[in-house]
N, C-alpha and C positions, 0 to 999 in steps of 0.2 A: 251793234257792237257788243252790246252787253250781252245779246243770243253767244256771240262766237267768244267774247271774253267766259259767261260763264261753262261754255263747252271745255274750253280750255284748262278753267277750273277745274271741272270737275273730270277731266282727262287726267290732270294730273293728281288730281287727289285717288283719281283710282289704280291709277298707276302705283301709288304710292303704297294703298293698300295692300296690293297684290307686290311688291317687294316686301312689305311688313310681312303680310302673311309667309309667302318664302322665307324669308331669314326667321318667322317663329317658327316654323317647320323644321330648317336646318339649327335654332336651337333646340328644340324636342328630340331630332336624333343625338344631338350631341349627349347632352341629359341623359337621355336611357344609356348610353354607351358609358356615361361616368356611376349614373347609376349601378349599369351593371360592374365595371371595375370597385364601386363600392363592398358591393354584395363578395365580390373576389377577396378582396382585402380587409371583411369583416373573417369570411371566413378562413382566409389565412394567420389573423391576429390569432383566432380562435386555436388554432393548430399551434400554435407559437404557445399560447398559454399554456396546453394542454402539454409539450413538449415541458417548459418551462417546470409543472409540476412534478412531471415524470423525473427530472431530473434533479428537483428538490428531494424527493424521495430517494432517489439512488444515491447521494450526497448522503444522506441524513447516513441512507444504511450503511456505506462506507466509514461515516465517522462511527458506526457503532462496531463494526471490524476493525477499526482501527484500535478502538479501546479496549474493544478483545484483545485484540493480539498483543499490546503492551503491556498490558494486564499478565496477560501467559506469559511472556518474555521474559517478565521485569521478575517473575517468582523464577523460570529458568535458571535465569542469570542468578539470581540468591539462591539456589540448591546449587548449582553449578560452582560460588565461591564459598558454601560452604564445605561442598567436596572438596574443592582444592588445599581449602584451611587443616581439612583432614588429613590427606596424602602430605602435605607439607610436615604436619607433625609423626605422621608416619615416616615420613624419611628420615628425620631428625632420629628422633625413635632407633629407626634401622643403622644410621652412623654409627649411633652409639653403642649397639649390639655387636657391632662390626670391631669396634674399635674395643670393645672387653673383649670380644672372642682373639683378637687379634694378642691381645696384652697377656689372655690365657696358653694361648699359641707360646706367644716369647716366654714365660714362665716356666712351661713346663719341656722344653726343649730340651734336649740334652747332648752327651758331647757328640756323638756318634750320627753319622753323615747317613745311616737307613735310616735310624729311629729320626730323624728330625725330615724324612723324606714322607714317612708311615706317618708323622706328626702331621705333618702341610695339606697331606692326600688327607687325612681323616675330620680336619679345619675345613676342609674345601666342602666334603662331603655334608657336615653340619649346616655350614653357610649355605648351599645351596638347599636342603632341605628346608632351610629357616626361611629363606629369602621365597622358595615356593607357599609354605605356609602363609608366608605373608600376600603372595599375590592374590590367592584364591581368598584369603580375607577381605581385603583392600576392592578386589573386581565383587564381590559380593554384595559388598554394601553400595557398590557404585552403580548395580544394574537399580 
């Protein structure tokens, strides 16, 4: 009996080896396949980094476009209201030229319905020659 007990023994202890051996087999394929998804995913991280930088950099250069163009805008905009400040007192200016020539106009009028036609036509003529004077000033300094 103890022939056939240790037969049985050792039947099953070999049995048992050879499932052990089988399922470390079938962990070592697993392994390499995590393995390899490792290697996958080291070098995907890697790409992400590399992405990652690239796009630190393009940020960076944006925010220096950005200060650019503020920079240029924000001086635009201040020549742009100092021109206005200017045209404003040129208007002002031109009211008031407007408004002597006008009072010259009434001054010098007389009784007689040509002469204060000849008068009106010859104001008009001044005014507009003043008023061009003025544009081609005003557009000069403006270019």
């Amino acid at each position: 009996m103890t022939d056939g007990m240790g037969m049985i023994i050792n039947s099953v202890v070999a049995i048992l080896l050879m499932l052990t051996i089988g399922y470390c087999g079938m962990l070592n394929r697993r392994l390499k396949l995590l393995r390899a998804d490792e290697d996958a995913l080291r070098a995907t991280i890697g790409e992400l980094m590399a992405a990652t930088e690239i796009a630190e950099r393009a940020i960076a250069g944006l925010k220096i476009t950005a200060r650019d163009c503020e920079i240029g805008l924000g001086e635009r905009l201040n020549r742009a209201e100092r021109v206005t400040a200017e045209l404003d007192r040129k208007l002002i200016a031109c009211k008031n030229v407007v408004g002597r020539l006008s009072q010259i106009g009434d001054t010098g009028r007389t009784d007689g319905a040509k002469s204060r036609v000849q008068d009106a036509q010859a104001l008009a003529v001044a005014a507009q020659a003043f008023a061009e004077r003025l544009r081609h000033k005003v557009l000069g300094q403006a270019a």
